[in-house]
PDBQT receptor file of N, H, CA, C and O in Angstrom, charges set to zero:
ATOM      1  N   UNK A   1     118.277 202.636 110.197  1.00  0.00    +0.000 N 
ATOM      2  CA  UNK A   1     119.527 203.363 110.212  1.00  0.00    +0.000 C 
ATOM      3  C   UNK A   1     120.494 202.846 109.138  1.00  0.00    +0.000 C 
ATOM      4  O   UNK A   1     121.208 203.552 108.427  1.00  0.00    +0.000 OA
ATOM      5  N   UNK A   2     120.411 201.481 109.128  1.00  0.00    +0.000 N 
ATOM      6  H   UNK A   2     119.831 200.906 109.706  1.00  0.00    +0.000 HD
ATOM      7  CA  UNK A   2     121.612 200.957 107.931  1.00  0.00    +0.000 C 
ATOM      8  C   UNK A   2     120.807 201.364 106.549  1.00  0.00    +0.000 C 
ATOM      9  O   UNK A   2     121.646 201.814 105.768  1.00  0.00    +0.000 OA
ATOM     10  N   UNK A   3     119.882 201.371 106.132  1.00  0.00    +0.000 N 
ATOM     11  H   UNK A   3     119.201 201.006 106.766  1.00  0.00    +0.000 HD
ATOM     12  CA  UNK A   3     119.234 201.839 105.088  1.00  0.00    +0.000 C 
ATOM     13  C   UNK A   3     119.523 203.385 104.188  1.00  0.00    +0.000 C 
ATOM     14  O   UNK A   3     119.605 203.583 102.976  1.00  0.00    +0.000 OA
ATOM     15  N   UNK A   4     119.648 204.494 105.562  1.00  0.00    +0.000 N 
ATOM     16  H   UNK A   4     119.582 204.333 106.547  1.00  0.00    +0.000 HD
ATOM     17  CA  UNK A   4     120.071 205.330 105.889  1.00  0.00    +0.000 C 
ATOM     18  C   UNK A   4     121.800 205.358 105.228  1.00  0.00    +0.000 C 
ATOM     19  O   UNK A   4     122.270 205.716 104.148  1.00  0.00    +0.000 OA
ATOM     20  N   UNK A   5     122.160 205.015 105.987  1.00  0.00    +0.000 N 
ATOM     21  H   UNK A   5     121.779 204.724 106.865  1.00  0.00    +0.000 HD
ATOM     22  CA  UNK A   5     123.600 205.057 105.494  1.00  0.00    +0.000 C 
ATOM     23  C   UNK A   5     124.040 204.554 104.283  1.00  0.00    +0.000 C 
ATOM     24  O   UNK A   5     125.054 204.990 103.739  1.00  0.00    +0.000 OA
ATOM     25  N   UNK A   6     123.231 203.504 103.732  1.00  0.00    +0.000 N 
ATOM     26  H   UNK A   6     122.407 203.150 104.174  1.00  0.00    +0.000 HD
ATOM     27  CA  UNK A   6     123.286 203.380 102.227  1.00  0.00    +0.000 C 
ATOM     28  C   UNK A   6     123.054 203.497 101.538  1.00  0.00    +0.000 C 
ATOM     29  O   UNK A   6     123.518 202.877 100.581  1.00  0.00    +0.000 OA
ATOM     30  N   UNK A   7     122.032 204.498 101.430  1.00  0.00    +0.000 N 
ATOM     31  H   UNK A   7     121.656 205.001 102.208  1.00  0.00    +0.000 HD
ATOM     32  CA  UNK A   7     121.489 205.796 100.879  1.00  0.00    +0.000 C 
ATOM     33  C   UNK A   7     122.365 206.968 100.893  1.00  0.00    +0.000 C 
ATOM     34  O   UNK A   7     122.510 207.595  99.844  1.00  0.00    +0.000 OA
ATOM     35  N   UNK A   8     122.846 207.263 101.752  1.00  0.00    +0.000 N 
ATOM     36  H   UNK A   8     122.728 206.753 102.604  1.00  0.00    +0.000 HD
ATOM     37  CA  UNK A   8     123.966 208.007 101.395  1.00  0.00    +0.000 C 
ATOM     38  C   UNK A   8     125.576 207.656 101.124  1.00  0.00    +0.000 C 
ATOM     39  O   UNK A   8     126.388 208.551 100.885  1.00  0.00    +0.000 OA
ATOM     40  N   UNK A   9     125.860 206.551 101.177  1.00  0.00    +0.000 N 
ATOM     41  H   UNK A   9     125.201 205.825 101.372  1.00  0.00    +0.000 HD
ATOM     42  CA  UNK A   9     127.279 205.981 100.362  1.00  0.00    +0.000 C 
ATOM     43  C   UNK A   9     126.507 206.025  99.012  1.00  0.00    +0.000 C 
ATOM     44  O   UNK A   9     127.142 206.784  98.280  1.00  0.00    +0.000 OA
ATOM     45  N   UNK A  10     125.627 205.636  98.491  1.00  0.00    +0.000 N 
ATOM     46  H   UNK A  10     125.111 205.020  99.086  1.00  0.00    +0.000 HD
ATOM     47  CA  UNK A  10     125.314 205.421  97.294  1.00  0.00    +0.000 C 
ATOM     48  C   UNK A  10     124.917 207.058  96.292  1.00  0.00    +0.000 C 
ATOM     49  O   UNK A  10     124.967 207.378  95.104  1.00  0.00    +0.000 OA
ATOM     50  N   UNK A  11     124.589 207.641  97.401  1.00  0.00    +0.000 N 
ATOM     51  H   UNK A  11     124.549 207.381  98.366  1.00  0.00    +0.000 HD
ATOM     52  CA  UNK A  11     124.396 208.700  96.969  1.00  0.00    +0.000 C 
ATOM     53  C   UNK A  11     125.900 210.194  96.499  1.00  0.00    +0.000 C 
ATOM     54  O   UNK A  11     125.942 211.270  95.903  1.00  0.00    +0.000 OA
ATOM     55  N   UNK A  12     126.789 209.338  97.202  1.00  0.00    +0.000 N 
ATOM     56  H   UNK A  12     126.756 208.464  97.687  1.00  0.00    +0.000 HD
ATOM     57  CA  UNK A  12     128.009 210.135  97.439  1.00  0.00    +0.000 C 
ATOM     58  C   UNK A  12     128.945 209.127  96.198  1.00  0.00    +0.000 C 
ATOM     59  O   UNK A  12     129.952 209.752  95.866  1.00  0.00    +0.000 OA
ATOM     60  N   UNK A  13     128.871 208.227  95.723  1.00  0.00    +0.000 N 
ATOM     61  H   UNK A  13     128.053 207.720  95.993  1.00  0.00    +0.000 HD
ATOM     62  CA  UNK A  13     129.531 207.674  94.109  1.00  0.00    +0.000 C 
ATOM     63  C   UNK A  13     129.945 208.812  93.458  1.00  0.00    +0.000 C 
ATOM     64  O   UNK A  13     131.006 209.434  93.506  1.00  0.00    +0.000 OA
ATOM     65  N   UNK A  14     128.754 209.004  92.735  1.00  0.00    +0.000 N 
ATOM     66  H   UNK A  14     127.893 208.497  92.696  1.00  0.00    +0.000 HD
ATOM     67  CA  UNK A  14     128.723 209.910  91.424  1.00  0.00    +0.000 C 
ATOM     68  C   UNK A  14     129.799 210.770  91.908  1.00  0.00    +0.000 C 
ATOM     69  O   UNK A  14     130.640 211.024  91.045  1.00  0.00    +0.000 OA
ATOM     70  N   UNK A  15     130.021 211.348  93.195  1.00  0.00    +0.000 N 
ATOM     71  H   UNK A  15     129.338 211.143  93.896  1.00  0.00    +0.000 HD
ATOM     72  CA  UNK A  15     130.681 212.811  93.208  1.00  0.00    +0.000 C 
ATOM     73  C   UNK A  15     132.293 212.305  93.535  1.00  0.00    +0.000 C 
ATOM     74  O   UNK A  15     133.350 212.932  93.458  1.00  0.00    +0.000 OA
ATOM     75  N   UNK A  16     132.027 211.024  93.895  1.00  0.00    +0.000 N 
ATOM     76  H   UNK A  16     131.168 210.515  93.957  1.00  0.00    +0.000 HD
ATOM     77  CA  UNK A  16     133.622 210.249  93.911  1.00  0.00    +0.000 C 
ATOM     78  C   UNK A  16     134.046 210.114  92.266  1.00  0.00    +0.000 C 
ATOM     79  O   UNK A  16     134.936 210.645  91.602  1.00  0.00    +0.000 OA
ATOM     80  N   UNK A  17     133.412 209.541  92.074  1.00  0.00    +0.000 N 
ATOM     81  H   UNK A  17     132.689 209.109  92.613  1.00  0.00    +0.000 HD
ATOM     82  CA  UNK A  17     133.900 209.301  90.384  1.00  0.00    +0.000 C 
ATOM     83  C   UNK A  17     134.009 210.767  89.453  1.00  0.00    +0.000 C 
ATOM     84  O   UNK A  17     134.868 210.783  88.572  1.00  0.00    +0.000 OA
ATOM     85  N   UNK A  18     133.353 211.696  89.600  1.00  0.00    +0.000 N 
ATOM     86  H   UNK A  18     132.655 211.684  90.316  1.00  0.00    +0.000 HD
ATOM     87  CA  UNK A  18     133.679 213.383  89.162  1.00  0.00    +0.000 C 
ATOM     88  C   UNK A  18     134.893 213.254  89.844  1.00  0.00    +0.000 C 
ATOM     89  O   UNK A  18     135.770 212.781  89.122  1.00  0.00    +0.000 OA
ATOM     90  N   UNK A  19     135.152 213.441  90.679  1.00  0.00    +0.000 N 
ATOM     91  H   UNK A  19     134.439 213.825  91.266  1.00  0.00    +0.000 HD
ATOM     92  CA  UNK A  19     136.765 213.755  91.095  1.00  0.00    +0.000 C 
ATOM     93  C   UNK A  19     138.093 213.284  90.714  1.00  0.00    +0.000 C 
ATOM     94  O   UNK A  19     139.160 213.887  90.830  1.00  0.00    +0.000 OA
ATOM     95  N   UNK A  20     137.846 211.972  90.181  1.00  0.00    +0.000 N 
ATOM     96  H   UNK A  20     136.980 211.482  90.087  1.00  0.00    +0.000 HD
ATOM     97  CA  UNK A  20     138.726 211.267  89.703  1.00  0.00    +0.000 C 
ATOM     98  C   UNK A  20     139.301 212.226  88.188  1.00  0.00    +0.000 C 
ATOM     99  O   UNK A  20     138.632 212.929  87.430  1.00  0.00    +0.000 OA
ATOM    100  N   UNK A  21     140.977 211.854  88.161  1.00  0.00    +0.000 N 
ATOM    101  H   UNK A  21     141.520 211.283  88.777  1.00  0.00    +0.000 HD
ATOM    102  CA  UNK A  21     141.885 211.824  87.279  1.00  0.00    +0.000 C 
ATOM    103  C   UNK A  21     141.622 211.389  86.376  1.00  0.00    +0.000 C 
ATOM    104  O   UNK A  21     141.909 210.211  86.165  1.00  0.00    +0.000 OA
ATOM    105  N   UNK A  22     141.008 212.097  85.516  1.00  0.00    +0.000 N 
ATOM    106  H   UNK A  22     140.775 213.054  85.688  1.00  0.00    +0.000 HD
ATOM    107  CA  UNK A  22     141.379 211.715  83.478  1.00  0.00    +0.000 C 
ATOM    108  C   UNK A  22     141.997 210.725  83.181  1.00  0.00    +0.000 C 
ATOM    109  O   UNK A  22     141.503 209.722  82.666  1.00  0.00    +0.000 OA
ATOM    110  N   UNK A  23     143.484 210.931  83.552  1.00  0.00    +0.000 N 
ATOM    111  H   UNK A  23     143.886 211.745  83.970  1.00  0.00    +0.000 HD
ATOM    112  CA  UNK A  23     144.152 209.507  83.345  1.00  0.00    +0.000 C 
ATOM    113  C   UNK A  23     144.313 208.407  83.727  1.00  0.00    +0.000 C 
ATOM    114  O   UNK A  23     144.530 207.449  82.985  1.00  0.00    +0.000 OA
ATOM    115  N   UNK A  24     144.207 208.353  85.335  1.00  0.00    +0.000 N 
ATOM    116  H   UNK A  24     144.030 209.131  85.937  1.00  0.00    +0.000 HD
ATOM    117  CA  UNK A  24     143.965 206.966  85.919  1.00  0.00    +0.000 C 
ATOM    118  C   UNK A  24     142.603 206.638  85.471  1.00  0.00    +0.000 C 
ATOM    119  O   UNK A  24     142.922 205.558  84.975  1.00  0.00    +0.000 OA
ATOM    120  N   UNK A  25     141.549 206.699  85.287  1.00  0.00    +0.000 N 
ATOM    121  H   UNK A  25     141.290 207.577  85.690  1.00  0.00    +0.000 HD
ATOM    122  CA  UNK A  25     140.354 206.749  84.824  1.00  0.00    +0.000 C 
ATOM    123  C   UNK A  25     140.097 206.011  83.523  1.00  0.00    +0.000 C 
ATOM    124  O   UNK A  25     139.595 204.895  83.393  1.00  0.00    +0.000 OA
ATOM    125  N   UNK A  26     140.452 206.681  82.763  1.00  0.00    +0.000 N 
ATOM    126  H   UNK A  26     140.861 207.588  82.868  1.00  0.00    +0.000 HD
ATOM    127  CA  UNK A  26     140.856 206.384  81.288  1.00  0.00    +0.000 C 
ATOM    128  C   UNK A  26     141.935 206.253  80.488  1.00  0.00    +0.000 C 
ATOM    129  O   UNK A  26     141.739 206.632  79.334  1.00  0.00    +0.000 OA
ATOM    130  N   UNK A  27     143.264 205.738  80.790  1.00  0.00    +0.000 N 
ATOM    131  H   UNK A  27     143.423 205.430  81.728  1.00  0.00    +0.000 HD
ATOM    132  CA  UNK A  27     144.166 205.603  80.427  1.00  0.00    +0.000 C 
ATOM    133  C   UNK A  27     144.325 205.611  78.870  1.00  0.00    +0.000 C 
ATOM    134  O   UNK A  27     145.077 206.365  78.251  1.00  0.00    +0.000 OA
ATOM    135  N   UNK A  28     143.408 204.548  78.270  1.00  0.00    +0.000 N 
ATOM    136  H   UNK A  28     142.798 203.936  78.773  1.00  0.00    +0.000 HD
ATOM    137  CA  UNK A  28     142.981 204.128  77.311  1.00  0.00    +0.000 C 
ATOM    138  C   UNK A  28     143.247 205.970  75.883  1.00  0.00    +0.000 C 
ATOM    139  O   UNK A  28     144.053 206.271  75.003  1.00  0.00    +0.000 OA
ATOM    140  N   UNK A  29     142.179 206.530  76.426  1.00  0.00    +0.000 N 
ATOM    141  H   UNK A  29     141.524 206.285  77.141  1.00  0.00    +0.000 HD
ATOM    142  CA  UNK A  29     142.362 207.801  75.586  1.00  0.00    +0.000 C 
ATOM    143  C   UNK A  29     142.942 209.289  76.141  1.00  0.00    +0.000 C 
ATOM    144  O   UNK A  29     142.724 210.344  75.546  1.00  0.00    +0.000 OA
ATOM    145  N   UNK A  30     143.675 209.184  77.320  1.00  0.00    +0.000 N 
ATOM    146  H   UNK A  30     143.851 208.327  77.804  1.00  0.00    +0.000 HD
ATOM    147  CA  UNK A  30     144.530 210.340  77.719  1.00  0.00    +0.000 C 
ATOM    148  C   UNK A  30     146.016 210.256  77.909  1.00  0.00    +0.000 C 
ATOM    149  O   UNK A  30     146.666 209.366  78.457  1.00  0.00    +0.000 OA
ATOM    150  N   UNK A  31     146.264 210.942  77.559  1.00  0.00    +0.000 N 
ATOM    151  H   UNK A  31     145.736 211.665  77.113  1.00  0.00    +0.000 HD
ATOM    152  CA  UNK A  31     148.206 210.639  77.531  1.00  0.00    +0.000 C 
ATOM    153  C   UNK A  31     148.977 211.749  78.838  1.00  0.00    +0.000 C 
ATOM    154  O   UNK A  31     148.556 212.868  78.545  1.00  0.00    +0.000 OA
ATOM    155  N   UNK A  32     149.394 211.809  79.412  1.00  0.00    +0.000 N 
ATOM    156  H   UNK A  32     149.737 210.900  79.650  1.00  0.00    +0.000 HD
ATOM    157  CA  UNK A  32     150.191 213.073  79.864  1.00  0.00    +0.000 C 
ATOM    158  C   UNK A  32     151.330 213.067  78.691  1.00  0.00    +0.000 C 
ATOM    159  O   UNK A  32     152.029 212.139  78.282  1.00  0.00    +0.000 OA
ATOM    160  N   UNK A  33     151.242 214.907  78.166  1.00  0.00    +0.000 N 
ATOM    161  H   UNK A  33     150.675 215.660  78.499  1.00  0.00    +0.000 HD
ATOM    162  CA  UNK A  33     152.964 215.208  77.238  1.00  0.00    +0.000 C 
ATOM    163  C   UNK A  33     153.400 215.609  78.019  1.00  0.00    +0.000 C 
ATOM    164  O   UNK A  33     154.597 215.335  77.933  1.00  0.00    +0.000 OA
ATOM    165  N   UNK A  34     153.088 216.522  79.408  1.00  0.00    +0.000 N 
ATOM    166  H   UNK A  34     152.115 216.744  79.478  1.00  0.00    +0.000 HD
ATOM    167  CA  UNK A  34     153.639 217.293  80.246  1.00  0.00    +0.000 C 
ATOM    168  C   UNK A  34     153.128 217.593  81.426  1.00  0.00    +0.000 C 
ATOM    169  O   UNK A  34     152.033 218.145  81.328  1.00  0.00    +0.000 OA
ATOM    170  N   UNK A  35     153.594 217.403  82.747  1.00  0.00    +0.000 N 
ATOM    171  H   UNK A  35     154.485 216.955  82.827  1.00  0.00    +0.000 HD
ATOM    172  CA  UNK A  35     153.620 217.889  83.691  1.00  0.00    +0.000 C 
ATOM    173  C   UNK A  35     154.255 218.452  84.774  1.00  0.00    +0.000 C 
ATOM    174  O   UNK A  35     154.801 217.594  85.468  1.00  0.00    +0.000 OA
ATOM    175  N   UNK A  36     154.384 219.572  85.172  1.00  0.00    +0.000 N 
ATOM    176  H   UNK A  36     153.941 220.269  84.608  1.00  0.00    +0.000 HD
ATOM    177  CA  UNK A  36     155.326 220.161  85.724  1.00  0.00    +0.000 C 
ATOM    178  C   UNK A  36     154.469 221.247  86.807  1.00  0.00    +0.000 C 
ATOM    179  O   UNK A  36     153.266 221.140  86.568  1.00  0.00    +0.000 OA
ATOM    180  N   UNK A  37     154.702 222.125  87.780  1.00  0.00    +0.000 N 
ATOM    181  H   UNK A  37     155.679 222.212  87.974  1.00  0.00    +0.000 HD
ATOM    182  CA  UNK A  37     154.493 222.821  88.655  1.00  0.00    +0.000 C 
ATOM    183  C   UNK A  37     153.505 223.920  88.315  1.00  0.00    +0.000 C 
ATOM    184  O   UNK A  37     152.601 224.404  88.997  1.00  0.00    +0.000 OA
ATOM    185  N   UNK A  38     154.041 224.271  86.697  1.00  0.00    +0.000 N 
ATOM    186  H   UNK A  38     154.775 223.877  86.143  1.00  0.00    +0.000 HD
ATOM    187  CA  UNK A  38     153.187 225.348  86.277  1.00  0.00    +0.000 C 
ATOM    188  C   UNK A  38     152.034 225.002  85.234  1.00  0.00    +0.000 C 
ATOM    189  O   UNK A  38     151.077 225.770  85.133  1.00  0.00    +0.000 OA
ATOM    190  N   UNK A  39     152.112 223.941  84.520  1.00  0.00    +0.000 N 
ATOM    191  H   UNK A  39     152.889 223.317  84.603  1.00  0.00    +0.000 HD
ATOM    192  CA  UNK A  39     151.298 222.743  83.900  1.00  0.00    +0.000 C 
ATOM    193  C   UNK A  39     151.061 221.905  83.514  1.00  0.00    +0.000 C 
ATOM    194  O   UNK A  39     152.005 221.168  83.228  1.00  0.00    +0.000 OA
ATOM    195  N   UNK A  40     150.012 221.540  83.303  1.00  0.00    +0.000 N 
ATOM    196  H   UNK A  40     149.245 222.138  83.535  1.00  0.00    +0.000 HD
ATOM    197  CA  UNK A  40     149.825 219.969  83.165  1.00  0.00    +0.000 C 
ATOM    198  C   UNK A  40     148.784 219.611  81.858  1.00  0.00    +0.000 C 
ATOM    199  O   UNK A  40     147.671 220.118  81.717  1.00  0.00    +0.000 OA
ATOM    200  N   UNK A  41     149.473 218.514  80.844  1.00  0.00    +0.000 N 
ATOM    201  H   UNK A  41     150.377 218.102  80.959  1.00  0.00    +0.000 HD
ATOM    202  CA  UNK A  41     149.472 219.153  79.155  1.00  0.00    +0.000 C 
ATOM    203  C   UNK A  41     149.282 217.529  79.006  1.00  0.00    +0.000 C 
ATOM    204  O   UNK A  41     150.187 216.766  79.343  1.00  0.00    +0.000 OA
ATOM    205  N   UNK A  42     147.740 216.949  78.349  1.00  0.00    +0.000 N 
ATOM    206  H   UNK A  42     147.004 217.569  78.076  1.00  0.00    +0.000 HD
ATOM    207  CA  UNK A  42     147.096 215.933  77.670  1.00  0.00    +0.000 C 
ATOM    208  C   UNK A  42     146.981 216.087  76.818  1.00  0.00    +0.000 C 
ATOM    209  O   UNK A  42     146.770 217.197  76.330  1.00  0.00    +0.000 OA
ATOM    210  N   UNK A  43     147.067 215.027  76.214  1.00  0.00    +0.000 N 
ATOM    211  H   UNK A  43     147.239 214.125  76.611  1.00  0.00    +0.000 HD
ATOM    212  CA  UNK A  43     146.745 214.419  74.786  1.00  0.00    +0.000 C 
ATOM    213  C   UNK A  43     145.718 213.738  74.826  1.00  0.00    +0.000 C 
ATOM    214  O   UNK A  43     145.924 212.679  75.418  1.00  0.00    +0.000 OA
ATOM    215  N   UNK A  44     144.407 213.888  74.366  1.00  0.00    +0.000 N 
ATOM    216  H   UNK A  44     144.239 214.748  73.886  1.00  0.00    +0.000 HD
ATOM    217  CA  UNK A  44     142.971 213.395  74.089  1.00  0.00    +0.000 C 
ATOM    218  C   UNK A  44     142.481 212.751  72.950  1.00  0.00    +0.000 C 
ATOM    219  O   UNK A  44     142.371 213.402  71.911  1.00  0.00    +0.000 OA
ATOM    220  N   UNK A  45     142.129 211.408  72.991  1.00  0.00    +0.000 N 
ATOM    221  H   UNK A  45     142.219 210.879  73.835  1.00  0.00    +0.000 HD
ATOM    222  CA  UNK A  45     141.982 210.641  71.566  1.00  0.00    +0.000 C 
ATOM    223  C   UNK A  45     141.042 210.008  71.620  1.00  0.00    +0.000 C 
ATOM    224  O   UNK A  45     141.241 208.794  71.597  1.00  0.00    +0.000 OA
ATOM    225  N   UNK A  46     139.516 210.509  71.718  1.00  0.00    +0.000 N 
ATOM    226  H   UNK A  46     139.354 211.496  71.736  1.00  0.00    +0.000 HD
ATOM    227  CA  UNK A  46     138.225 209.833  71.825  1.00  0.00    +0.000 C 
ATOM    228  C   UNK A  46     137.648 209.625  70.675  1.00  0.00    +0.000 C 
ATOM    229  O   UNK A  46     136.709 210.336  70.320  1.00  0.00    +0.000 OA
ATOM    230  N   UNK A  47     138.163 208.526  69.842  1.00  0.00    +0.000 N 
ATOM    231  H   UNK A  47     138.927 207.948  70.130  1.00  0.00    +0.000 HD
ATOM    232  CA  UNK A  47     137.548 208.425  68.630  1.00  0.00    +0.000 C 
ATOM    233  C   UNK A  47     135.679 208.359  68.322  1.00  0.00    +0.000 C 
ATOM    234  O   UNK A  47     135.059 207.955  69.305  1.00  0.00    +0.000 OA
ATOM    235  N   UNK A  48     134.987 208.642  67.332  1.00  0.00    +0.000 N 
ATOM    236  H   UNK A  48     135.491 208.970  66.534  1.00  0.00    +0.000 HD
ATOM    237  CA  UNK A  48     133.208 209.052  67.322  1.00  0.00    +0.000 C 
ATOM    238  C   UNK A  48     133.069 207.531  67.684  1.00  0.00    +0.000 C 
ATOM    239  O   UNK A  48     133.622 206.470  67.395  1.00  0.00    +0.000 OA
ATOM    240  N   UNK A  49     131.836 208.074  68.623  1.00  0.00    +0.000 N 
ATOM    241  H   UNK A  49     131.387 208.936  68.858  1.00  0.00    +0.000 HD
ATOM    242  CA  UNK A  49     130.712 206.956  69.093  1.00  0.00    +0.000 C 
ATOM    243  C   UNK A  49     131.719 206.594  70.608  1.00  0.00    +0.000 C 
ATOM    244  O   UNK A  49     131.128 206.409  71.672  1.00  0.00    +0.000 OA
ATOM    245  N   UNK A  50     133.259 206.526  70.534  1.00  0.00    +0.000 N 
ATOM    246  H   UNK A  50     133.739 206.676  69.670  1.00  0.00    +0.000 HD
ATOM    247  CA  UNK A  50     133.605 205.777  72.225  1.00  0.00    +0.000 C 
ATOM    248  C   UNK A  50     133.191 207.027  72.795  1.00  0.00    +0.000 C 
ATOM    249  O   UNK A  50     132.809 208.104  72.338  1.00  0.00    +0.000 OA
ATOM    250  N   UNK A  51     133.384 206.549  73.933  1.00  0.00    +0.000 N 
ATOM    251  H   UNK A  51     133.694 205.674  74.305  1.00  0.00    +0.000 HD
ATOM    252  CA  UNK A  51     132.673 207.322  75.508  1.00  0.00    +0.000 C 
ATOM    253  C   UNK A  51     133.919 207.250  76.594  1.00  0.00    +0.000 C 
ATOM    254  O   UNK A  51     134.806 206.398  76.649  1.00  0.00    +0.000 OA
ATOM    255  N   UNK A  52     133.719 208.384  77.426  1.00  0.00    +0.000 N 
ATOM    256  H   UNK A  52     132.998 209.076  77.382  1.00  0.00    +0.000 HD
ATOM    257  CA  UNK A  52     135.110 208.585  78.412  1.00  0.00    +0.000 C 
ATOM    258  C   UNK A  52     134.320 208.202  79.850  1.00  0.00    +0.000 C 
ATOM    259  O   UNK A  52     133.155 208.555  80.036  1.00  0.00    +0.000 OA
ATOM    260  N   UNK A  53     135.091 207.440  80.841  1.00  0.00    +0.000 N 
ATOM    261  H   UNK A  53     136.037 207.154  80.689  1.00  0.00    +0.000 HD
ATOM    262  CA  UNK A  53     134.033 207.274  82.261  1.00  0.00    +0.000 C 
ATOM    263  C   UNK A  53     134.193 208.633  82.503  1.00  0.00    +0.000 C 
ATOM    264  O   UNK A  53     135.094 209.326  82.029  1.00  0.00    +0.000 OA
ATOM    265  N   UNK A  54     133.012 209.130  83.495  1.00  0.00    +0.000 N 
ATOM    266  H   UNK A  54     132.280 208.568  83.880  1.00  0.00    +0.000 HD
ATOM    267  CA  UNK A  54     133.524 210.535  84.430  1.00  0.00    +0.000 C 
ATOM    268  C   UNK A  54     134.692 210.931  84.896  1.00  0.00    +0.000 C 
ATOM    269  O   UNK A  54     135.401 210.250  85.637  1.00  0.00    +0.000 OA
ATOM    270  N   UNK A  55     134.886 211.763  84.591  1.00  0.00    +0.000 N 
ATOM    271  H   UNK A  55     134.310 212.316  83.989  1.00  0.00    +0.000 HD
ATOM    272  CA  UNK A  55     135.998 212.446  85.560  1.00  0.00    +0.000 C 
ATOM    273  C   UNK A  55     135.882 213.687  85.428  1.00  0.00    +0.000 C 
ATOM    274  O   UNK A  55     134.911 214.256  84.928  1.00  0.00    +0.000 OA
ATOM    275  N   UNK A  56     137.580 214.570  86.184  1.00  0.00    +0.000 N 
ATOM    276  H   UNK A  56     138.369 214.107  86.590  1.00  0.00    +0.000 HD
ATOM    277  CA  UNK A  56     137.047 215.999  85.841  1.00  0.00    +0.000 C 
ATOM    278  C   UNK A  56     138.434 216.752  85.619  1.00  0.00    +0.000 C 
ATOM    279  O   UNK A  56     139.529 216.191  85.641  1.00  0.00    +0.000 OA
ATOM    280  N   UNK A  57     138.262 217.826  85.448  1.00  0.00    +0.000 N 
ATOM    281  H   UNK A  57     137.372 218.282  85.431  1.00  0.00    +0.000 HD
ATOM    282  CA  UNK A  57     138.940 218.245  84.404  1.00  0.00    +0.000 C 
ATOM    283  C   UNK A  57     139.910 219.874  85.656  1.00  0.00    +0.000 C 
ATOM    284  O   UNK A  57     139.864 220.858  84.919  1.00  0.00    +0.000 OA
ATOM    285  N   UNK A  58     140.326 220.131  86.473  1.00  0.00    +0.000 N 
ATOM    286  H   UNK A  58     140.364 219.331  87.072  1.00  0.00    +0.000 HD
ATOM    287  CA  UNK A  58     140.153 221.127  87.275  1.00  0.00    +0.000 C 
ATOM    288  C   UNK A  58     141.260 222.291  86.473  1.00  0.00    +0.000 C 
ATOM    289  O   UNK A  58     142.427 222.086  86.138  1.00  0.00    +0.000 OA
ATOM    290  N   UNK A  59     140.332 223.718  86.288  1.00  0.00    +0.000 N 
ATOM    291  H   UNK A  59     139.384 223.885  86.560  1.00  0.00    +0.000 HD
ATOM    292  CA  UNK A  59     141.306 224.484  85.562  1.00  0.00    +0.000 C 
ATOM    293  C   UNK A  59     141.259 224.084  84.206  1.00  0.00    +0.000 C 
ATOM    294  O   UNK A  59     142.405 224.160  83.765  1.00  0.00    +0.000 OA
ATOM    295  N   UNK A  60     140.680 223.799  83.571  1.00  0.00    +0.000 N 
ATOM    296  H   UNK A  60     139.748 223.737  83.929  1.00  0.00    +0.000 HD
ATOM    297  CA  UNK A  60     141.266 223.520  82.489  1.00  0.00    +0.000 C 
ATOM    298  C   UNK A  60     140.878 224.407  81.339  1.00  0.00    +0.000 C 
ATOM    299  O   UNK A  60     139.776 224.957  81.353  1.00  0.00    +0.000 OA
ATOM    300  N   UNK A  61     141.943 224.623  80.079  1.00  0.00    +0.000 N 
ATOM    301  H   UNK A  61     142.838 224.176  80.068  1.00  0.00    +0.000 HD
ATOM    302  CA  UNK A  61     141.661 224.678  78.816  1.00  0.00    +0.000 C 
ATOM    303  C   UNK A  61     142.353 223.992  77.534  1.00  0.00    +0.000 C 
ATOM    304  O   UNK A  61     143.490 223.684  77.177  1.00  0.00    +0.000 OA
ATOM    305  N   UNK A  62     141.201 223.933  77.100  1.00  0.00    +0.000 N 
ATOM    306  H   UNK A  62     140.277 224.183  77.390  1.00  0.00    +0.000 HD
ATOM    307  CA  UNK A  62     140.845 222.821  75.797  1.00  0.00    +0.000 C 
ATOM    308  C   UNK A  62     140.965 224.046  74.407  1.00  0.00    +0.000 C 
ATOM    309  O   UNK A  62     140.408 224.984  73.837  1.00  0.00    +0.000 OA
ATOM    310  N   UNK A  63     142.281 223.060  74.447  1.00  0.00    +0.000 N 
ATOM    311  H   UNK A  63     142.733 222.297  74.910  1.00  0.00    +0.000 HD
ATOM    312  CA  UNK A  63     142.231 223.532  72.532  1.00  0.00    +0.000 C 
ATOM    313  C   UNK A  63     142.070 222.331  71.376  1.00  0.00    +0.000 C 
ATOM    314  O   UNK A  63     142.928 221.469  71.565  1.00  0.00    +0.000 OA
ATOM    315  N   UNK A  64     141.393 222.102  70.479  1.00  0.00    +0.000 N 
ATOM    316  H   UNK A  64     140.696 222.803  70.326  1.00  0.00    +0.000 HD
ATOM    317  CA  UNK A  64     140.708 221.444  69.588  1.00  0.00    +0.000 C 
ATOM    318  C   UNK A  64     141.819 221.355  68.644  1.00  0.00    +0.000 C 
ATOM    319  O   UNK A  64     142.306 222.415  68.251  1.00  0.00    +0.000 OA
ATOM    320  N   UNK A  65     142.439 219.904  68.093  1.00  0.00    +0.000 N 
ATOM    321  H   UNK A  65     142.044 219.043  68.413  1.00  0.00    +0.000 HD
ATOM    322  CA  UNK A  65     143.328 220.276  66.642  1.00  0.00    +0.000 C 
ATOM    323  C   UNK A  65     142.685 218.773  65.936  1.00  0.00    +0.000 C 
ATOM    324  O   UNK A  65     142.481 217.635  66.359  1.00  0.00    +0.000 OA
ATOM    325  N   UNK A  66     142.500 219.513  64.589  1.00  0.00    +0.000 N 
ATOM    326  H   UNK A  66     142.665 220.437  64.246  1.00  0.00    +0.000 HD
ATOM    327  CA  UNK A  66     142.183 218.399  63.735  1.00  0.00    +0.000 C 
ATOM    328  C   UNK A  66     143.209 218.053  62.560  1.00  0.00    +0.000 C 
ATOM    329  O   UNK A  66     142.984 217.110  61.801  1.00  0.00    +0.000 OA
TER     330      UNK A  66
């Protein structure tokens, strides 16, 4: 039975860490410029080759500026 159950805490991680906040998460490369009732407006700075931990993104759209 305990085997059992830690098989499924272990199995239930991954979908904890998807849920998590961009920014508490990664502070490092997300900024909030704005948040307010009607939206909520990041700044993204993943320079080539770094890597972001999981998280997720709910609603979102992504505009690209170079």
């Amino acid at each position: 039975m305990k085997s059992l159950r830690f098989a499924v805490l272990l199995a239930a991680l991954p979908l904890a860490a998807n849920a998590q906040d961009a920014v508490k998460v990664d502070p490092r490369h997300y900024k909030v410029l704005v948040d307010n009732a009607a939206v909520r407006v990041l700044k993204i700075e993943v320079p080539a080759g770094e890597k972001s931990p999981m998280h997720s993104h709910p609603d979102a759209l992504l505009v690209v500026m170079s």
